[in-house]
Backbone bond lengths (Angstrom), bond angles and torsions (degrees), N, CA, C in turn:
res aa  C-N    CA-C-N  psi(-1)  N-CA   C-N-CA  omega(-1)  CA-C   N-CA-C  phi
1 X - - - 1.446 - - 1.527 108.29 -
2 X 1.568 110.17 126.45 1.875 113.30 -171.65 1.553 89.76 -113.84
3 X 1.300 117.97 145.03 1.179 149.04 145.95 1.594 98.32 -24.40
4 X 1.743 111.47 102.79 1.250 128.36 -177.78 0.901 118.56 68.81
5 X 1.502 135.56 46.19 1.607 132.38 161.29 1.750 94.04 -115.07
6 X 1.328 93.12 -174.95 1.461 103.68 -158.23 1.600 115.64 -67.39
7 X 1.235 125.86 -37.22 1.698 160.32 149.95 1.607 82.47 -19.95
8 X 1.482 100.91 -88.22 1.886 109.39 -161.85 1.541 100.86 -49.18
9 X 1.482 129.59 -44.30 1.311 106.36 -146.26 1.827 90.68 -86.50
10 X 1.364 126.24 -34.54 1.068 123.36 170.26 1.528 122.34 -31.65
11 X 1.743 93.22 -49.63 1.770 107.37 -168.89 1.771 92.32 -67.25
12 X 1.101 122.49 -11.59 1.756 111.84 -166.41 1.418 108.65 -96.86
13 X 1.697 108.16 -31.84 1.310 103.60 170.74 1.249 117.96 -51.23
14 X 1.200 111.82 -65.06 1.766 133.25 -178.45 1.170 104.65 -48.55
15 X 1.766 139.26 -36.36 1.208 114.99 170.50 1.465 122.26 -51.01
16 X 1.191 112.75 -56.44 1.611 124.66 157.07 1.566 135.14 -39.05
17 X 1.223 109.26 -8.84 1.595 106.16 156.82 1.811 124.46 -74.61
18 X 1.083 98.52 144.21 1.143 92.43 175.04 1.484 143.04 -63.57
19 X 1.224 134.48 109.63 1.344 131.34 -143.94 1.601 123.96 -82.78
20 X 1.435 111.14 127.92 1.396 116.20 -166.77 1.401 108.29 115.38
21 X 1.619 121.40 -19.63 1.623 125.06 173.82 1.781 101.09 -68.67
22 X 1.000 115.81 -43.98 1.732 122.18 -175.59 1.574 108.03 -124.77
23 X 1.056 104.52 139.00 1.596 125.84 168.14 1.776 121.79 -41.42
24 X 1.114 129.04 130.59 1.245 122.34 -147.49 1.360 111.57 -55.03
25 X 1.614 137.23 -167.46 1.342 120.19 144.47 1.428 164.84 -91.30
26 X 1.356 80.41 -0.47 1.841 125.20 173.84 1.541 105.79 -90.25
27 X 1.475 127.62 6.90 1.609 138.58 156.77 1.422 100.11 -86.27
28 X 1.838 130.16 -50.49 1.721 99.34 -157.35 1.450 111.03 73.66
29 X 1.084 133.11 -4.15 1.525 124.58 146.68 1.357 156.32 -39.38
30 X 1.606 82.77 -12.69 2.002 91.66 -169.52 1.267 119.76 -135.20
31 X 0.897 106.82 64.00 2.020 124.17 -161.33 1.660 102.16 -70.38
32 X 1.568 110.08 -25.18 1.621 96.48 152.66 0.982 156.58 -110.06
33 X 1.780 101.57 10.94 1.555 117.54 159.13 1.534 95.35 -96.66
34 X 1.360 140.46 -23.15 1.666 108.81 157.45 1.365 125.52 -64.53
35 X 1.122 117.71 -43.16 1.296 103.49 158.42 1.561 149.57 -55.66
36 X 1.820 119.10 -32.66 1.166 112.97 115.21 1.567 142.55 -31.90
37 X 1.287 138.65 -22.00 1.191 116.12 -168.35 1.650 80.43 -116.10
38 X 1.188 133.05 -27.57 1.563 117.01 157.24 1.238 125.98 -40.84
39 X 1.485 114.54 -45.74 1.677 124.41 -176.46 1.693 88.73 -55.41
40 X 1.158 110.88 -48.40 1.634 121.36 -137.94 1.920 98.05 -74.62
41 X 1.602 94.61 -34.38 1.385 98.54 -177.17 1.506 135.74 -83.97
42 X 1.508 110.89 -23.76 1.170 145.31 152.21 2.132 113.32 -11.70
43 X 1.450 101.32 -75.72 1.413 109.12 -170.44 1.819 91.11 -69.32
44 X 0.924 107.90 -42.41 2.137 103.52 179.43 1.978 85.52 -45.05
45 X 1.167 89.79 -94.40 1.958 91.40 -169.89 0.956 105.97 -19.87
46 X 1.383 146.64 -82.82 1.316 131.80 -175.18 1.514 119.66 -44.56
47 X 0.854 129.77 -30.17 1.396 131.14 -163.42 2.008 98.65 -89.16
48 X 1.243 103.88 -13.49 1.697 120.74 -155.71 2.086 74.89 -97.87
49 X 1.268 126.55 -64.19 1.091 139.22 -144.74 1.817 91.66 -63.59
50 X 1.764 104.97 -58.29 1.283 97.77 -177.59 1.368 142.61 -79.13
51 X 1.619 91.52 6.34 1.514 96.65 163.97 1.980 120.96 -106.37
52 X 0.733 92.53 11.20 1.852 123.59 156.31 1.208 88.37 -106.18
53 X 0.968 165.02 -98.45 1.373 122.03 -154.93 1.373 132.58 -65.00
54 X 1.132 126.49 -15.29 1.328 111.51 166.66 1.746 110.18 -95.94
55 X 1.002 116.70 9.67 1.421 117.44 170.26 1.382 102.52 -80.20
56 X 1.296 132.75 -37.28 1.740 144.56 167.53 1.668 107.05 -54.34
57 X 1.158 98.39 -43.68 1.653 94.33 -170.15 1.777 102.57 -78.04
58 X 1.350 109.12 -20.97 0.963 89.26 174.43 1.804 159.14 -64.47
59 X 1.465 86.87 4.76 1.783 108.74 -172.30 1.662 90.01 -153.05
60 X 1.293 79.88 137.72 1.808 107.87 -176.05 1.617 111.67 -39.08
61 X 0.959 82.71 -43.28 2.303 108.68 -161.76 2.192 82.17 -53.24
62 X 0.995 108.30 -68.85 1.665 120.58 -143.73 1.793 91.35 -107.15
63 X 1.357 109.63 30.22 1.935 97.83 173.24 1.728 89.12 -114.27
64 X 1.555 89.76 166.93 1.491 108.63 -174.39 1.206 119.51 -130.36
65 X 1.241 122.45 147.84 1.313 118.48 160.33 1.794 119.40 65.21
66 X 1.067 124.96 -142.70 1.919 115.38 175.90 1.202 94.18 -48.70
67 X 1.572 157.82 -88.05 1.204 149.63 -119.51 1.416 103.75 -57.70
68 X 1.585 111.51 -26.65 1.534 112.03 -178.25 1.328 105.76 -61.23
69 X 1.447 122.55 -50.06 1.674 131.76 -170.84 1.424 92.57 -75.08
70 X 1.377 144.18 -46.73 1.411 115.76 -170.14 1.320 114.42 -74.05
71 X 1.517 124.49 -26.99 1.874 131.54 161.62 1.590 110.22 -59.46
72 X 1.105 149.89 -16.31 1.399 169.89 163.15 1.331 93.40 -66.79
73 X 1.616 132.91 -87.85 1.332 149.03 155.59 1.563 117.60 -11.31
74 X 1.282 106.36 -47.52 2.191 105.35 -176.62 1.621 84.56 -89.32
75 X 1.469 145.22 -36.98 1.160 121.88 -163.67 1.777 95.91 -94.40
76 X 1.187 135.00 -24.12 1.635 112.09 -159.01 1.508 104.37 -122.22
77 X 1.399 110.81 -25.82 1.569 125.07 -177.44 1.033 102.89 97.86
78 X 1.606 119.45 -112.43 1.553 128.27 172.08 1.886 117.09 -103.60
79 X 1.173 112.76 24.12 1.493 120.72 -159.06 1.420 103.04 -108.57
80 X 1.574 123.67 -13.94 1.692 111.19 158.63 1.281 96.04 -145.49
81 X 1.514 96.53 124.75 1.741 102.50 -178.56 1.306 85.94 -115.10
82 X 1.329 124.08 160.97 1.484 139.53 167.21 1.737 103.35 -70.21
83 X 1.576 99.10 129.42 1.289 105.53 170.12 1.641 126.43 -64.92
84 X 0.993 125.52 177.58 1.915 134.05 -179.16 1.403 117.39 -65.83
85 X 0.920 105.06 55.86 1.716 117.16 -179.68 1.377 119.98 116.90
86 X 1.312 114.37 38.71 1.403 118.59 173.27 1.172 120.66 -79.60
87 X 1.418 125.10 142.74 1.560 127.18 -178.14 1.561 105.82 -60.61
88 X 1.014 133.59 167.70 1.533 161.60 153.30 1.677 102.51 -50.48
89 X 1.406 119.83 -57.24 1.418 114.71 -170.84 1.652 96.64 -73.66
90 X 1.248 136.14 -52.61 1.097 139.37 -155.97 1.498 107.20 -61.70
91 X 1.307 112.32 -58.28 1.229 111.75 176.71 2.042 125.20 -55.66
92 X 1.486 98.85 -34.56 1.401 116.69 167.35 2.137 102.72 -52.23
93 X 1.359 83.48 -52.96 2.171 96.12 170.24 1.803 107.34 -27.69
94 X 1.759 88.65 -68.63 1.215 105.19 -154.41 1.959 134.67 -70.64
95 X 2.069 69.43 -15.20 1.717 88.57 175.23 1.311 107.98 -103.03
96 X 1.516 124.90 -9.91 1.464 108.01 160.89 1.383 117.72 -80.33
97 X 1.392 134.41 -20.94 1.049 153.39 172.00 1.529 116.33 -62.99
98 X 1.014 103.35 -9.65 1.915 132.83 178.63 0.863 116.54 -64.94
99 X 1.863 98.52 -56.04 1.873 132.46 -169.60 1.084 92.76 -63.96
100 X 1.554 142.74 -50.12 1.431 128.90 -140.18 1.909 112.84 -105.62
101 X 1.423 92.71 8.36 1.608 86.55 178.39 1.108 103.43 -96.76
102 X 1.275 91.11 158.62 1.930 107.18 -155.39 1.690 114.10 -93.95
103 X 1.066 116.43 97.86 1.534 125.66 175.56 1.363 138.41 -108.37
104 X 1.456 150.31 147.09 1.039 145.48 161.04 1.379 105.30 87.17
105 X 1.357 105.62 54.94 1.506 106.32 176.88 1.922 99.63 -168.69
106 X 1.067 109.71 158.16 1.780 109.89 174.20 1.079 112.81 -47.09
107 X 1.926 99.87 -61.68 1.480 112.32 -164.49 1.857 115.19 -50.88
108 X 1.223 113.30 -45.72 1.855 130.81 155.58 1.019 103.21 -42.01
109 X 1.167 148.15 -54.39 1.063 135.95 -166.26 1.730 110.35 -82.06
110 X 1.083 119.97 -34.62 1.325 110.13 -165.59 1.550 96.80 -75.20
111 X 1.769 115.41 -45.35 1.107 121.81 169.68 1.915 124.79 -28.79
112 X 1.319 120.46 -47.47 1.151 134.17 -153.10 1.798 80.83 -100.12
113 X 1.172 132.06 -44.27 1.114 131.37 158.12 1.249 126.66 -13.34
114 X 1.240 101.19 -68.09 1.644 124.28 -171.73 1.348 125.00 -71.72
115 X 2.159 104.36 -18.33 1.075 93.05 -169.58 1.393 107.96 -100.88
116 X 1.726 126.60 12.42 1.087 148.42 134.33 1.305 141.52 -42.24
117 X 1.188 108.66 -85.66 1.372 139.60 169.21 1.587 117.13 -122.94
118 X 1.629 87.61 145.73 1.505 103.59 -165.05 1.532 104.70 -95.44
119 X 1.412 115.27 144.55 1.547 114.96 -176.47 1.440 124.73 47.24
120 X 1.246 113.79 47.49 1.761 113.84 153.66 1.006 102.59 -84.44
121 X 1.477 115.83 165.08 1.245 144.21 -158.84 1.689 100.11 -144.99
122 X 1.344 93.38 128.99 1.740 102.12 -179.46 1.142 90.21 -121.61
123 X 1.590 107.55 156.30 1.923 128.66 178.36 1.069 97.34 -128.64
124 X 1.552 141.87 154.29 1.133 159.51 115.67 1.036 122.53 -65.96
125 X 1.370 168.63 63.31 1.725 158.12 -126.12 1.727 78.49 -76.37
126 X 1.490 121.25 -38.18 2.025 108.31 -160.46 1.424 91.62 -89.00
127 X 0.995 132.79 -14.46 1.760 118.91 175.15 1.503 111.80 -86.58
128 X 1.865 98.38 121.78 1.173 105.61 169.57 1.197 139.47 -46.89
129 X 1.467 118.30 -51.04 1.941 110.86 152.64 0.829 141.45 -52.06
130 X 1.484 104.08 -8.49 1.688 100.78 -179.57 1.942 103.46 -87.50
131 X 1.062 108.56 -9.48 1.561 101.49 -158.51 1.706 103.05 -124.06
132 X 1.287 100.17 176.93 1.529 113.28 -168.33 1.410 130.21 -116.54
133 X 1.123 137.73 -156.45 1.504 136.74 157.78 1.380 114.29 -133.38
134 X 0.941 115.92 -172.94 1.362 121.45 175.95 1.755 126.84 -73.13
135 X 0.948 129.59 75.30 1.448 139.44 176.60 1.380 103.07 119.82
136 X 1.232 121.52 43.26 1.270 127.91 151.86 1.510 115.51 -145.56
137 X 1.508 112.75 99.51 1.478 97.62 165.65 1.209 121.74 -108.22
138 X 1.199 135.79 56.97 1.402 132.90 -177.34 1.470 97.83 -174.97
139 X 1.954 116.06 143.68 1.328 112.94 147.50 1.277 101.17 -149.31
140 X 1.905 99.88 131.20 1.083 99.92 167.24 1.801 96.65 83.88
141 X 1.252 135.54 -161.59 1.485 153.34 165.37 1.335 103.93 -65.06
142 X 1.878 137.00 -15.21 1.081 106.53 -161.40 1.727 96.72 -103.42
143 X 1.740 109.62 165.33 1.210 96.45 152.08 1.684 124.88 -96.06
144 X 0.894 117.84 157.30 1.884 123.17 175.89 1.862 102.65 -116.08
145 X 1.430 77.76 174.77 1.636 92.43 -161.21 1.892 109.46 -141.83
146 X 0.758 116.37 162.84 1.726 97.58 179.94 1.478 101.16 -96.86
147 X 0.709 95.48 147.83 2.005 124.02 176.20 1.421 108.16 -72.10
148 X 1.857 102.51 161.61 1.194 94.35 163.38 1.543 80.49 -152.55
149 X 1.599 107.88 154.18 1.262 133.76 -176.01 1.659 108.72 -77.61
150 X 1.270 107.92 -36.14 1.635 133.78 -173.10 1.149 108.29 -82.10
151 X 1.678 141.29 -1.11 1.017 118.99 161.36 1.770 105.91 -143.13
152 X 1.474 104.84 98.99 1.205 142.56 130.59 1.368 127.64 -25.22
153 X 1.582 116.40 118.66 1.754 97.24 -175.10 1.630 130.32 90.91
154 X 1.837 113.45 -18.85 1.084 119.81 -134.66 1.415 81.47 -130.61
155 X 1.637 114.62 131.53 1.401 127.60 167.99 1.773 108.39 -167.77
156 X 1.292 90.45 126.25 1.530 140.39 148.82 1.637 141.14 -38.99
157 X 1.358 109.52 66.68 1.249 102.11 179.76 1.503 135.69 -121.55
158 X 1.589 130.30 115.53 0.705 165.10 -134.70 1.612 104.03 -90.17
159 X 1.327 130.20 130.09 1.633 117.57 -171.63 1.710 89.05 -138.74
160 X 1.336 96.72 176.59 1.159 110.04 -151.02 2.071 88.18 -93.23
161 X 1.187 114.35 -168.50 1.610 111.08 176.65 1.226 103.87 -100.09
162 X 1.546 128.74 146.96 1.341 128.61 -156.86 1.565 130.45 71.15
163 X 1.408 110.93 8.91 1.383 108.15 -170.03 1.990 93.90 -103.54
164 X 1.006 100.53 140.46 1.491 119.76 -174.02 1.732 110.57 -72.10
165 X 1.156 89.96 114.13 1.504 104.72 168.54 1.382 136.15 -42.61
166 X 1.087 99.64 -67.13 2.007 105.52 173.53 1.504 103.55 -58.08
167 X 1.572 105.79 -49.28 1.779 97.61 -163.96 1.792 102.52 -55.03
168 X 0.973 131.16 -38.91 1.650 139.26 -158.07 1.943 91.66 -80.87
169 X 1.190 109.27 -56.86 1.782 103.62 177.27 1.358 109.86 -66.15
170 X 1.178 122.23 10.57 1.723 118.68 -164.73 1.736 80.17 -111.92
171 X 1.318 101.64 -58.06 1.599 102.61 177.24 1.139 125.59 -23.01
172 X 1.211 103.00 -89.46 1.528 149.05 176.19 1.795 97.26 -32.90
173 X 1.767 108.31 -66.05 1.662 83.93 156.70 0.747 163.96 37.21
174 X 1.644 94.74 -123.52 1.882 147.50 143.05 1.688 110.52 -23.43
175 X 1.430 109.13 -45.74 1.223 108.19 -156.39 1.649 112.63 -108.86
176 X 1.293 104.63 -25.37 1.724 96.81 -177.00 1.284 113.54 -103.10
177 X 1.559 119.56 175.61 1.323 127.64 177.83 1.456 124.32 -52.98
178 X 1.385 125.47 179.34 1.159 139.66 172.12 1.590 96.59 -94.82
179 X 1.463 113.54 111.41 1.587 105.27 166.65 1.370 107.28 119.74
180 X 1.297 119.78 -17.43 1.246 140.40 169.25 1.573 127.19 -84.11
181 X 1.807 120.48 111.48 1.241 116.99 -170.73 1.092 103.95 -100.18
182 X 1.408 123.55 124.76 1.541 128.87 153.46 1.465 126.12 -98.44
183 X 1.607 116.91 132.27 1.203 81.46 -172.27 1.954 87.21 -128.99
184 X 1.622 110.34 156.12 1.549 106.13 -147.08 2.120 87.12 -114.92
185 X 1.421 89.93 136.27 1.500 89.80 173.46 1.732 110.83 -126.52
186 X 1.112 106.51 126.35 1.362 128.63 168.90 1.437 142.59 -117.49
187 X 1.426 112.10 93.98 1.636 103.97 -161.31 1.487 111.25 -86.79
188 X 1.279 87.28 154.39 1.898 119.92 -174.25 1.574 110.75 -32.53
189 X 1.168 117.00 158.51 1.463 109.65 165.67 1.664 97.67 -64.17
């Protein structure tokens, strides 16, 4: 007998009768008030069972089955579907592994950058390091560029020759804000 099956909740009713109306329970005497308090106990167990189960579904770690794809779904939309026969744990892997990539920020971006293509170069025209003044274009190894106050939001990145197009806009994507224009330059062979 487990904690909330039909047995226990039966045995709990019956503690609660009043004692001396029925014969003890260590007699086996009453095969039709157990069976009554079975009928009686029945919808409790189930009702006991399915809220253990949705107490499981309720956190990523310990859900099963669809709840995994609809928790996938409120966090990614349509951007990680479970593959063609993937386990339950794996996919649980793959969507916490989701949480921790780094987005919506420069530093993410240059990061996810890098692990692409080697030596792009991003501009900000509104970030002060990235830009220059008038009779200085260079400090140090880097080059600078002049700024502009007027464009907000707006970055520039520069790839090396041979670096693949879709994969870098697929990136880039993936990785930056909503509201944010990048626009990607790549020269010719």
């Amino acid at each position: 007998m487990a904690v909330g099956d039909q047995d226990d909740i039966a045995a709990r009713i019956r503690a609660v009768l009043p004692a001396g109306w029925f014969p003890d329970v260590s007699e086996n005497a009453t095969p039709v008030l157990d069976g009554l308090l079975a009928g009686l106990a029945w919808p409790w167990a189930m009702f006991f069972r399915l809220l253990s189960y949705a107490k499981l579904q309720s956190r990523l770690q310990t859900s099963t089955g669809n709840f995994i794809d609809m928790a996938a779904s409120d966090y990614f939309g349509d951007g990680l579907p479970r593959f063609s026969g993937e386990a339950d744990s794996a996919y649980i892997a793959r969507i916490q592994n989701e949480f921790l990539v780094k987005r919506n920020t420069r530093a993410a971006l240059e990061y996810q950058m890098s692990l692409v293509v080697a030596d792009a170069l991003i501009f900000e025209p509104w970030r002060a390091p990235d830009c220059t003044c008038t009779g200085r274009d260079s400090y140090g190894s880097t080059q600078l560029r002049y700024g502009s106050r007027t464009a907000p939001g707006t970055v520039f990145v520069e790839c090396p020759i041979g670096t693949n197009r879709d994969n870098i806009s697929k990136l880039i994507t993936e990785t930056k804000s909503e509201g944010i224009d990048v626009f990607v330059s790549i020269p010719n062979n």
